[in-house]
C-alpha positions as CSV (number, residue, x, y, z in Angstrom):
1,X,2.4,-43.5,35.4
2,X,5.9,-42.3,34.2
3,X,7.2,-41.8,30.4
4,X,9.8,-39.9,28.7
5,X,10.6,-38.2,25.6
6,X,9.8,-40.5,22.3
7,X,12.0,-40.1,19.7
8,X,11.7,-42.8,16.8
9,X,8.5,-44.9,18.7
10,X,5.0,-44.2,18.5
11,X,3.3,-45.1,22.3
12,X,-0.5,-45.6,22.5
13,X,-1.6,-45.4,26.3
14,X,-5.3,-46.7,26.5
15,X,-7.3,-45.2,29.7
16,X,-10.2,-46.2,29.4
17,X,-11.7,-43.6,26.9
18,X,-8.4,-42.0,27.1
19,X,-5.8,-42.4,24.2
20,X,-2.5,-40.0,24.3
21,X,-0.3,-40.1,21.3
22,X,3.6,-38.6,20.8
23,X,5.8,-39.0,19.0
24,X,9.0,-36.4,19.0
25,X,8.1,-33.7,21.1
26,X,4.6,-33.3,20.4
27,X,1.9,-34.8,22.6
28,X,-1.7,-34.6,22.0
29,X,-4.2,-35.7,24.3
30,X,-8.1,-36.3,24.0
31,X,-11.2,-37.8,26.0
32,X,-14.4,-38.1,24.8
33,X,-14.7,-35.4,22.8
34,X,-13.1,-33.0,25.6
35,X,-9.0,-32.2,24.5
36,X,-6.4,-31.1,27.1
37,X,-8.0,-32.7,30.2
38,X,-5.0,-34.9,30.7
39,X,-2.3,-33.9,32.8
40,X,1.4,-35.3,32.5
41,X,3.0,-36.7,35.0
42,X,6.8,-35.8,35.9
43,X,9.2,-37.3,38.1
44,X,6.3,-39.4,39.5
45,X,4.9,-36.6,42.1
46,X,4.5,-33.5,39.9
47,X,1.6,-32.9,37.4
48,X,2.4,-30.3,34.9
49,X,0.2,-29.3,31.6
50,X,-0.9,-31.1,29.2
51,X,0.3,-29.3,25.4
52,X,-1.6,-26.5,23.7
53,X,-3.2,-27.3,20.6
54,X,-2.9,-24.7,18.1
55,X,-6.3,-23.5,16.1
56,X,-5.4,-20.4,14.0
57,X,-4.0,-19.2,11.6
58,X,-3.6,-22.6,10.4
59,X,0.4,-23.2,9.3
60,X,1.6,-20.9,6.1
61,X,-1.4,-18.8,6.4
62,X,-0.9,-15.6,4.9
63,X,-2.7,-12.5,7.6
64,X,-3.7,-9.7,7.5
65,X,-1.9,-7.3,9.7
66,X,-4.8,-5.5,11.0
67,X,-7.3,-7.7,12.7
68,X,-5.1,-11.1,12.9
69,X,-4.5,-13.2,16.2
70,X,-2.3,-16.2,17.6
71,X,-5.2,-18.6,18.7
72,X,-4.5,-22.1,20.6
73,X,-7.0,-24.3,22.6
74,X,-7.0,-24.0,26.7
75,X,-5.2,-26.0,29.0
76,X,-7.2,-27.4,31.3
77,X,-5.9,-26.3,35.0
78,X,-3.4,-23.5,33.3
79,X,-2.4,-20.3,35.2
80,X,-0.5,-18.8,31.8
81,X,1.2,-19.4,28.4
82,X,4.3,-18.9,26.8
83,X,3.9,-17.9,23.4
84,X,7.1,-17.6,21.3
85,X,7.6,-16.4,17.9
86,X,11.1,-17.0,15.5
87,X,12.5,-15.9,12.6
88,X,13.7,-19.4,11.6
89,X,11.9,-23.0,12.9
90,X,15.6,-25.1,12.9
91,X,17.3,-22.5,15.7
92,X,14.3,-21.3,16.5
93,X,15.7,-17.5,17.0
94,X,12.9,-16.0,19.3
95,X,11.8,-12.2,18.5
96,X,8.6,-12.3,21.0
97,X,8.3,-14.1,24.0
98,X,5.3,-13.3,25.6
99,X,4.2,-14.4,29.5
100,X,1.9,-12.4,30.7
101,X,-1.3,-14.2,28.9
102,X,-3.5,-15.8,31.3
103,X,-6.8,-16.4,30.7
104,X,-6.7,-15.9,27.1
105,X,-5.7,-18.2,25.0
106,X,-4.8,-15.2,22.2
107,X,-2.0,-13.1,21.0
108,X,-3.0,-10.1,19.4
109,X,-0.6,-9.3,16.3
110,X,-1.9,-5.6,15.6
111,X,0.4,-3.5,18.0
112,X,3.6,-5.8,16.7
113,X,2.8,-5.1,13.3
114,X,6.0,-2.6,11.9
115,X,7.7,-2.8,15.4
116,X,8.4,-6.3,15.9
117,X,6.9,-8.2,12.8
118,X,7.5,-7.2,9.2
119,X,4.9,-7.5,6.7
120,X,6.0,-10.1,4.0
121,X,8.2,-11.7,6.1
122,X,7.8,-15.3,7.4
123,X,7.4,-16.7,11.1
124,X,6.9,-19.5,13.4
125,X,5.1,-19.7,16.4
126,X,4.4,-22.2,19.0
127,X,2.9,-22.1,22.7
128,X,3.4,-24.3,26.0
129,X,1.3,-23.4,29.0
130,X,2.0,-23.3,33.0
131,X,0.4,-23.6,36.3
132,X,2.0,-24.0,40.3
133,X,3.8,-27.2,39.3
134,X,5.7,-25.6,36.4
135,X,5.5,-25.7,32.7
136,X,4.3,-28.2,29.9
137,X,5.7,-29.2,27.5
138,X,5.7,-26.5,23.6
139,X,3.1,-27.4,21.3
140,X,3.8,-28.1,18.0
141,X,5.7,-25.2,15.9
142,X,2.6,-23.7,13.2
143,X,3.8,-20.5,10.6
144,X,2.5,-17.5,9.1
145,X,3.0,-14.5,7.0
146,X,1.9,-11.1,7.8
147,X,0.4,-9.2,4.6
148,X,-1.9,-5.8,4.6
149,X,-5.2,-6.4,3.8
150,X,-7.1,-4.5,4.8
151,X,-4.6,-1.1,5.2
152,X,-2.0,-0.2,2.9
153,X,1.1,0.0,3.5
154,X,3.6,1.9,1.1
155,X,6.7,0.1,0.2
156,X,5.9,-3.0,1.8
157,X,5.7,-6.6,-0.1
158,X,2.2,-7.3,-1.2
159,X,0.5,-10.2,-2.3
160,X,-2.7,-11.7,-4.1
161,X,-5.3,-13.7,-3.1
162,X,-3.0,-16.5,-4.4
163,X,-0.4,-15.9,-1.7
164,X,2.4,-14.9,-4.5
165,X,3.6,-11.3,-4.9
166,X,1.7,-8.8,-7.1
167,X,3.7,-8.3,-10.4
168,X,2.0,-5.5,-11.6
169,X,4.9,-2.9,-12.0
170,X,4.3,0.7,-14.0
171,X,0.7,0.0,-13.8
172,X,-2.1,1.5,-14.6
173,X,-5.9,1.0,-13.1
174,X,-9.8,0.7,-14.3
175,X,-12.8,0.7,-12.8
176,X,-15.3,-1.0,-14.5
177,X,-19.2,0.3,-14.1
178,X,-20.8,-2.7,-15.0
179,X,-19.4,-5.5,-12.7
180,X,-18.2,-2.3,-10.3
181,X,-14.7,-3.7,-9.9
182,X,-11.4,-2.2,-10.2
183,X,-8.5,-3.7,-12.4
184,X,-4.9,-3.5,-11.6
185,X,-2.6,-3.8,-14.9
186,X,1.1,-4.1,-15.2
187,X,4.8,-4.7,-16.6
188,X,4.4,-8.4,-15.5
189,X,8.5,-9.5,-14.8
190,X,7.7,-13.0,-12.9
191,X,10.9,-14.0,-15.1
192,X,14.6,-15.5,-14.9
193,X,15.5,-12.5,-17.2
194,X,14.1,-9.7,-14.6
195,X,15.5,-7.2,-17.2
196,X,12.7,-6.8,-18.9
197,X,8.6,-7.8,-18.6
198,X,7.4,-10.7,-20.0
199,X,4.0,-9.5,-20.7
200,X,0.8,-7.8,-18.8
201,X,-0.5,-8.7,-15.9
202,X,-3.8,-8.1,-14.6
203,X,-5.2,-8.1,-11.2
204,X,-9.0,-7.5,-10.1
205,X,-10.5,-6.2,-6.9
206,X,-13.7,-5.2,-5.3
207,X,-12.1,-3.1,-2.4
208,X,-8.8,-2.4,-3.7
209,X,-7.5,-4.0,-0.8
210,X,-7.5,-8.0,-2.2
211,X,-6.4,-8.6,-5.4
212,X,-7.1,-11.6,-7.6
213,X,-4.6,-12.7,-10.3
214,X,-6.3,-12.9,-13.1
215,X,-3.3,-13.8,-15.4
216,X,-1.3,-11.8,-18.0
217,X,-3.2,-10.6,-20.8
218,X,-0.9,-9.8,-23.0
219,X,2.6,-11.5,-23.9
220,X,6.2,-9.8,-24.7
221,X,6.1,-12.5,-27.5
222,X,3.5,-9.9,-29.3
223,X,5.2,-6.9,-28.9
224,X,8.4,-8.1,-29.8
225,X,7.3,-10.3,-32.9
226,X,10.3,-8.7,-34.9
227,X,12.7,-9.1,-31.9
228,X,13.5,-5.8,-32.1
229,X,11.6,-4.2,-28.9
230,X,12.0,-6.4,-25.6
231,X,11.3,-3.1,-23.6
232,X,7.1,-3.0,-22.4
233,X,6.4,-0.7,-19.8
234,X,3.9,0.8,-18.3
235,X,0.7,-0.5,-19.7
236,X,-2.2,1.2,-19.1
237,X,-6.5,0.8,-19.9
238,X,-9.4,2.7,-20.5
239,X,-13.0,1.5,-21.8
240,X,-14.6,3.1,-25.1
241,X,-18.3,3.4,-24.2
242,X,-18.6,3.6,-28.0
243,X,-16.7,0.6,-29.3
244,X,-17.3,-1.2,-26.1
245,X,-13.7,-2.1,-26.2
246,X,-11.4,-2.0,-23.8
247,X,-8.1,-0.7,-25.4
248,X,-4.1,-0.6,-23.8
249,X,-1.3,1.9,-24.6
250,X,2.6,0.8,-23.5
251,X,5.3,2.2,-24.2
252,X,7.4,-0.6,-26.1
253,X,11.3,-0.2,-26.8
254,X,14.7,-1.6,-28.0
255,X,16.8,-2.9,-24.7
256,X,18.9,0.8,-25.7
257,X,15.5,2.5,-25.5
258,X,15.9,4.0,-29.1
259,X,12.8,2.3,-30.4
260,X,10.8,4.4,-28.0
261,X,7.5,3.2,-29.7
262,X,4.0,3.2,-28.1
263,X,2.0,0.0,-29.0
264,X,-1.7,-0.8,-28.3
265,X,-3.7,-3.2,-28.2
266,X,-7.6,-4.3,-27.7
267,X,-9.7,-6.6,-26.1
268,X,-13.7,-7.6,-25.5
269,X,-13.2,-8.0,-21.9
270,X,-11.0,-6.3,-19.1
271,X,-9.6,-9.8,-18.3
272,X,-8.5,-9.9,-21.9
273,X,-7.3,-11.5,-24.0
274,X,-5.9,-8.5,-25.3
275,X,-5.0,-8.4,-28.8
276,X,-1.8,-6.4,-30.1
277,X,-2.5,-4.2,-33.0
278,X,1.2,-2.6,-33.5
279,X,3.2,0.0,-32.4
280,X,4.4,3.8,-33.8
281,X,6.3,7.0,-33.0
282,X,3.0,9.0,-32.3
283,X,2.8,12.1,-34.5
284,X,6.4,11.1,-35.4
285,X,7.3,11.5,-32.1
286,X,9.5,9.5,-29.9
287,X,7.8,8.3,-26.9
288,X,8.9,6.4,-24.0
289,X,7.1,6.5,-20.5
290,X,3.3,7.7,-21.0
291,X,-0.2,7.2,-19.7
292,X,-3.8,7.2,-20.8
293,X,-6.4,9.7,-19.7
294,X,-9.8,9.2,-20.5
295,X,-12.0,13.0,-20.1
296,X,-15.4,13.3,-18.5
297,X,-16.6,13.9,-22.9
298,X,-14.9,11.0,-23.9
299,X,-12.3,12.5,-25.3
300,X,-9.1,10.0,-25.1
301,X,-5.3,11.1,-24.8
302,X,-1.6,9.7,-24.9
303,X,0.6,11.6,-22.7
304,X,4.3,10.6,-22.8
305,X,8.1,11.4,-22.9
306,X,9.8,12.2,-26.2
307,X,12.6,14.0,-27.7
308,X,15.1,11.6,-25.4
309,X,12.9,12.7,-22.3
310,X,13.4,16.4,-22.9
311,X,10.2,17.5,-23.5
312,X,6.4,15.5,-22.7
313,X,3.3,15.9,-25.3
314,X,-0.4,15.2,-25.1
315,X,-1.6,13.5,-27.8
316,X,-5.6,13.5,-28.7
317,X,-6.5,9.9,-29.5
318,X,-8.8,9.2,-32.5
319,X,-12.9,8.0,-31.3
320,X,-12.0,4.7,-31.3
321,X,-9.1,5.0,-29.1
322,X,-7.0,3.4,-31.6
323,X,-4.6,5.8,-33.0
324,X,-3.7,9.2,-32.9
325,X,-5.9,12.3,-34.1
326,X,-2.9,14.3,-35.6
327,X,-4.1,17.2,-33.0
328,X,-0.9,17.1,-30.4
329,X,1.0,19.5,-28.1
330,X,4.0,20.0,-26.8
331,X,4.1,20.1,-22.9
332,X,6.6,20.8,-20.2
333,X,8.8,21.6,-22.7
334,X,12.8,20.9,-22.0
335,X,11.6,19.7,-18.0
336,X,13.1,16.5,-18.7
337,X,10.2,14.8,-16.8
338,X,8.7,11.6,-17.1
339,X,7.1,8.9,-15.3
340,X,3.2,10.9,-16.1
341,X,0.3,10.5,-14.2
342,X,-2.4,12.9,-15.1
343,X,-6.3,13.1,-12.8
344,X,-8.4,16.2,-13.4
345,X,-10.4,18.4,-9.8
346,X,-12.7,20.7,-10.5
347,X,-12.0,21.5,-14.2
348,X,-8.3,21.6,-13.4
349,X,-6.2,19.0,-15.2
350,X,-2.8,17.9,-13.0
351,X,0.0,16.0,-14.1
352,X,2.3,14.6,-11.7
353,X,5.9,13.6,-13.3
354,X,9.4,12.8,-11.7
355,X,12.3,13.6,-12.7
356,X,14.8,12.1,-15.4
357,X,17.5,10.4,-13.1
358,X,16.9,6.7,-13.9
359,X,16.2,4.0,-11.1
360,X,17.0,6.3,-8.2
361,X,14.1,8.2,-6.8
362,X,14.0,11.8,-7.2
363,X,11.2,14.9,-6.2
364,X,8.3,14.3,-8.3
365,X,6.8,17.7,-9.3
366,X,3.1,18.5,-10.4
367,X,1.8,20.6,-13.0
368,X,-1.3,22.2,-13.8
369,X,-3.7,23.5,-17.0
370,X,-7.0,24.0,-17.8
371,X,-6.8,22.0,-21.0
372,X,-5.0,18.8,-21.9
373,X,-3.4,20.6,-24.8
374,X,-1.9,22.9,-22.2
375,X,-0.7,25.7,-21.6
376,X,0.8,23.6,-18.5
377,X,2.8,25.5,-15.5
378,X,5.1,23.4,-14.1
379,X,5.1,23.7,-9.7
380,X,6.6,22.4,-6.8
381,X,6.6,19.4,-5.3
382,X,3.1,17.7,-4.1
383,X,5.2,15.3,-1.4
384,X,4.8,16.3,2.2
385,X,6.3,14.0,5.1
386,X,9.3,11.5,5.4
387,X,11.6,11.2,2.1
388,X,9.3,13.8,0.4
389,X,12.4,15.0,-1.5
390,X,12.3,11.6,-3.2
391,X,9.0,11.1,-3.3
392,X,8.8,8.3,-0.6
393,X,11.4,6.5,-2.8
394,X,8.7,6.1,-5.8
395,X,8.2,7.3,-8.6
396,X,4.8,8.6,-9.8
397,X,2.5,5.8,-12.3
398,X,-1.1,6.4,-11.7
399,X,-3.7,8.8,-9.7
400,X,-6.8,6.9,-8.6
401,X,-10.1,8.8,-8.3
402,X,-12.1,6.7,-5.5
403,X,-15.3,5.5,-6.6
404,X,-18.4,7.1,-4.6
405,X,-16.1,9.5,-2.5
406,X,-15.7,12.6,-5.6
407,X,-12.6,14.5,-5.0
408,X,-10.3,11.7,-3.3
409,X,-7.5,10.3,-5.3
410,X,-5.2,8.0,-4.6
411,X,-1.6,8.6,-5.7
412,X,0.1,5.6,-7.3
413,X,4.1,4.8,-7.5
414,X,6.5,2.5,-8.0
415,X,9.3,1.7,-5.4
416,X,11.8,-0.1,-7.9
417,X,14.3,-2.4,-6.6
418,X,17.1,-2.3,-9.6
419,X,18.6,-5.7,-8.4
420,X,15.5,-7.4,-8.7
421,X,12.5,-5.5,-10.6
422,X,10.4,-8.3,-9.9
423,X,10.6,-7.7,-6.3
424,X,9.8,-3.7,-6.5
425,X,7.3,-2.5,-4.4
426,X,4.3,-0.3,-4.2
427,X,3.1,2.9,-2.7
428,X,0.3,4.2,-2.3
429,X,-0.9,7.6,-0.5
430,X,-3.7,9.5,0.0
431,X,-3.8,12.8,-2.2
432,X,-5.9,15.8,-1.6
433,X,-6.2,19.3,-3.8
434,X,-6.7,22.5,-1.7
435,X,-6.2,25.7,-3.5
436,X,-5.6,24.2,-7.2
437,X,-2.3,22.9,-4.8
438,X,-2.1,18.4,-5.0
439,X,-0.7,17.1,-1.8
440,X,0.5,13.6,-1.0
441,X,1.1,13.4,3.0
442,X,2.9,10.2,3.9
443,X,1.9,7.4,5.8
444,X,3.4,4.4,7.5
445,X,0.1,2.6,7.0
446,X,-3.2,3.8,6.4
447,X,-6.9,2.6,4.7
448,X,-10.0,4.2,3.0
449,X,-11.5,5.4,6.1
450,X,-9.5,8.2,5.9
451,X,-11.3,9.1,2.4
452,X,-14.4,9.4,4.6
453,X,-13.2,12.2,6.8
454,X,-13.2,15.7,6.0
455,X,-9.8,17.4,5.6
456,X,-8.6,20.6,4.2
457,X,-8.8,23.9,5.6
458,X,-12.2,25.3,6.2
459,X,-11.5,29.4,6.0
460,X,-13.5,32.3,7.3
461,X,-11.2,35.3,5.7
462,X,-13.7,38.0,6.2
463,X,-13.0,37.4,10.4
464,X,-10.7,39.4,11.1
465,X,-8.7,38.0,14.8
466,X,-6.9,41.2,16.9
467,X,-4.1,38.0,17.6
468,X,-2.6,35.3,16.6
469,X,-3.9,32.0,18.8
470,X,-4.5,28.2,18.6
471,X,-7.4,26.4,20.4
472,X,-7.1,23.0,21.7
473,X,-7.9,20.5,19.7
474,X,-11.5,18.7,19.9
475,X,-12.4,15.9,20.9
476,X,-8.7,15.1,22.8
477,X,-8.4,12.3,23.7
478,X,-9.2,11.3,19.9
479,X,-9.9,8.2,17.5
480,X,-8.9,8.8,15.0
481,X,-9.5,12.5,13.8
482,X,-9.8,15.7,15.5
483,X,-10.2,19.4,14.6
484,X,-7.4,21.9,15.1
485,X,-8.5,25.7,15.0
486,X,-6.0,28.9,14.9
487,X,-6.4,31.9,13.9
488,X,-3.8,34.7,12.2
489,X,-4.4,38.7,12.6
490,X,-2.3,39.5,9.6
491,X,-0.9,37.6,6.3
492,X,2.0,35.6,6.7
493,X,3.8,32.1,6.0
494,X,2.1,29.7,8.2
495,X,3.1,26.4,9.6
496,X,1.3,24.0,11.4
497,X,3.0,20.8,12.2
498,X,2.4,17.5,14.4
499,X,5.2,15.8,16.2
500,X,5.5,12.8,18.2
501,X,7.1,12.7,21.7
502,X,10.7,12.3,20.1
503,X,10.5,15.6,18.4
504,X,9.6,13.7,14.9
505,X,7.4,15.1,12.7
506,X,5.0,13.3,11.4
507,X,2.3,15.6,9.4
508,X,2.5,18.6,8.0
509,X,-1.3,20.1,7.8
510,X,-0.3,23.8,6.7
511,X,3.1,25.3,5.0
512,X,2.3,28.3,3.2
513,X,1.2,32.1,3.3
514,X,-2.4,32.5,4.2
515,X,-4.2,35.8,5.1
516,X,-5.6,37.0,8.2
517,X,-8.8,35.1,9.0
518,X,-9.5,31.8,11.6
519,X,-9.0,28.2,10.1
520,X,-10.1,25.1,11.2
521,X,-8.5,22.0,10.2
522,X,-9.8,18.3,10.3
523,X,-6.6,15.7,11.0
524,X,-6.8,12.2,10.3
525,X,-4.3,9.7,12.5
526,X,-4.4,6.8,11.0
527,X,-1.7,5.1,10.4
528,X,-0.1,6.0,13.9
529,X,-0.4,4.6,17.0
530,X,-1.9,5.9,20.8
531,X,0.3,7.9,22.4
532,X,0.7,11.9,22.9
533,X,1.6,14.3,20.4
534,X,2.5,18.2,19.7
535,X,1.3,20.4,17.2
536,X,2.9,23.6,16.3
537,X,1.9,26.4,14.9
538,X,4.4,28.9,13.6
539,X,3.1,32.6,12.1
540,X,5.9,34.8,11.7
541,X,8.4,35.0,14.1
542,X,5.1,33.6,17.1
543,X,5.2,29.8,17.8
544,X,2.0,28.2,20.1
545,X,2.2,24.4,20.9
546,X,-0.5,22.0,22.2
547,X,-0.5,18.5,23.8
548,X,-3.5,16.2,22.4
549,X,-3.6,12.4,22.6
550,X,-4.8,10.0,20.1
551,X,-6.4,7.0,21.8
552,X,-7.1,4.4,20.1
């Protein structure tokens, strides 16, 4: 039997129970029940595979890009498969060509993920499989989307359960006890006038991984009944246990910012609807980019900009949440910071702000008191890792305590994309206090196992070491944490860096003085992949290095 390529006809071979169909260049083949068991005949002497039939992800699937495969049926008689994947499905520009699968009928996407695939981005795939007599023909050409979700991954595009990009910009989060779900609100600019938001979005989520679109929940149309403040930022919610209301602060404006109002606004449910009550110059005051922070007494308070940015004040909320008490301070005064997010450790209150330099992304800096109403002392930078100086190229909107895992936070920022606001991104990071000292270490990728692992530095300051040494790690090989021990005879500035084989660094666990004692030190790797690494301890003018491996 002998046939060509099919262009405009459909053919219909009958075999018995054997029907093949093609039409273009797909052919699909079937018997009883049992696919691919048909060979196709070429040049009358030469049998060559029949044509994969793909099975997941099904076309346009959005994936996760942790745990997701390229999964087609088997050929029967096939030695291997070529699996090809292109940036575009007309030219069909190949990025991965892969040959060496035999057996399985699988391509893993995990160890492709950042390298060869971006997340966000759009692909197409299709597969044609081989034996002695040479290769079939491609199957049919399937697409998919990689997204994180189950890992997050800062500055990438992510997206809802809905498949659409999560519009949720300045935002601000709640956990709510009762149904023990997190909500995700934000400067909702899913508009063809990206220059400013057309409302508030909310999203929900069980894991804070998935988020569900659960509409906006508050319209610019409401804030801007007088047409004379298009600007809403911001937006941020917290529950009164009292009122059992759930009640949102924004910072609303003129399109020149000299409004520079704060509006609120209430609803029965966190889904909202949320009514809009009004807007004010609290205590007078101008205000412009703020947040809410609810206290473990219930105590409610407005931090935000004012006096054109120069200065910040904390503003004590009346019980209901609803306006201000009249009892306010003035913080961080002539810092120029703004962009607040304030989470309290241990008794401590921090703020973490940026700086006042408009879209571009600047070193955020953290302060600390041990009351809201200050007095607040202005430090350093919390940043540690690539673009620490501008804080990963974000800029600071919330800090996350973790349900069920007391003391882990999650720092929140917004990676804004001037050109196209709507398209801004997100990043999120890990943050830890040691020492009354925040500090956000970068990551390429990362989940909430690492929230599970113990980190910081375990001291023993009343050993005192004759020298200065560094243990190997343990375990090495390691998946993916591993304790590093050193200890220091005397007080100095101490370093301790880990670098990959190119001389990069890529964690900073220690960069300050300590005293003389022995440390111990639990790392975390995720986020990177196996391979070897260095870390480097530096005391004084004495440098050790060790090799360890992370296997994973």
């Amino acid at each position: 039997m002998k046939f060509g390529l099919i262009t405009t006809y459909v053919l219909w071979l009958f075999l018995g129970n054997v029907s093949v169909f093609a039409k273009n260049i797909s052919y699909m083949a079937d018997m009883d029940g049992v696919v691919n068991t048909l060979k196709l005949k070429k040049n009358n002497h030469v049998d060559i595979p029949a044509t994969p039939i793909l099975i997941s992800p099904p076309t346009n699937e959005m994936l996760g890009a942790n745990d997701t495969a390229l999964i087609w049926q088997s050929v029967s008689g096939a030695s291997s498969y070529r699996v090809l994947v292109a940036l575009d499905s007309a030219n069909f520009t190949i990025i991965i060509e892969d040959t060496t699968i035999t057996r399985d009928t699988t391509l893993l996407l995990e160890p492709l993920i950042g390298t060869k695939l971006r997340i966000g981005t759009k692909y197409y795939w299709r597969v044609s499989a081989s034996d002695s007599s040479g290769a079939g023909p491609y199957s049919i050409v399937w697409s998919f989307i990689p997204i994180p979700i189950r890992q997050f991954v800062p500055g990438a595009f992510w997206y809802d359960t809905n498949r659409n990009l999560i519009d949720a910009h300045g935002g601000g989060f709640l956990y709510d006890d009762s149904s023990q779900t997190y909500y995700w609100y934000g400067e909702y600019r899913n508009s063809s006038d990206p220059s400013h938001a057309i409302g508030v979005s909310c999203y929900s989520s069980k894991n804070l991984y998935n988020w569900k679109f659960e509409g906006a929940v508050l319209s610019d149309t409401a804030t801007n009944s007088g047409g004379n403040t298009p600007v809403l930022e911001r937006p941020k919610v917290i529950y009164n246990d009292s009122t059992h209301k759930y009640v949102m602060w924004m910072h609303i404006d003129a399109a020149d910012y000299s409004a520079a109002r704060a509006g609120v606004a209430v609803s029965d449910k966190p889904t909202g609807p949320f009514k809009y009550l009004g807007g004010e110059r609290p205590n007078g005051q101008m205000s412009r980019d703020m947040t809410l922070f609810k206290d473990n007494n219930g105590k409610a308070y407005l931090i935000y900009s004012s006096e054109n940015n120069a200065t910040m004040d904390a503003s004590l909320l009346t019980d209901d949440y609803l306006h201000q008490s009249g009892t306010y301070a003035r913080i961080l005064i002539n810092d120029s910071r703004e962009a607040p997010a304030m989470f309290k450790y241990n008794n401590v209150y921090y703020l973490i702000t940026s700086g006042t330099s408009g879209w571009a992304p600047n070193a955020a800096k953290y302060a600390i008191a041990k009351s809201i109403l200050g007095p607040w002392v202005l430090k350093g930078n919390p940043c540690i890792g690539k673009n620490a100086n501008i804080t990963f190229g974000g800029q600071s909107t919330f800090v996350l305590p973790v349900q069920g895992k007391p003391g882990r936070f999650i720092f929140m920022a917004d990676k804004w994309n001037p050109n196209n606001l709507p398209h801004s991104t997100y990043i999120w990071l890990p943050l830890t206090v040691e020492d009354n000292t925040p500090t956000i270490q970068w990551y390429s990728s990362w989940d909430l196992s690492i929230m599970d692992q113990t980190t910081g530095v375990i001291e023993n300051k009343n050993f005192h070491p004759k020298e200065f040494s560094l243990s190997q790690n343990y375990p090495n090989p390691f998946n993916p944490t591993t304790t590093l021990s050193f200890s220091i005879s005397h007080s100095s500035f101490v370093s301790l860096k880990i670098y990959d084989v190119l001389g990069r660094d890529v964690a900073t666990i220690i960069n300050k003085v300590l005293p003389a004692g022995k440390y111990k030190y639990r790392w975390n790797a995720v986020g990177l992949t196996s391979g070897v690494y260095f870390y480097v301890l530096r005391h004084g003018n004495n440098t050790i290095t060790r090799k360890m491996v992370l296997l994973k």
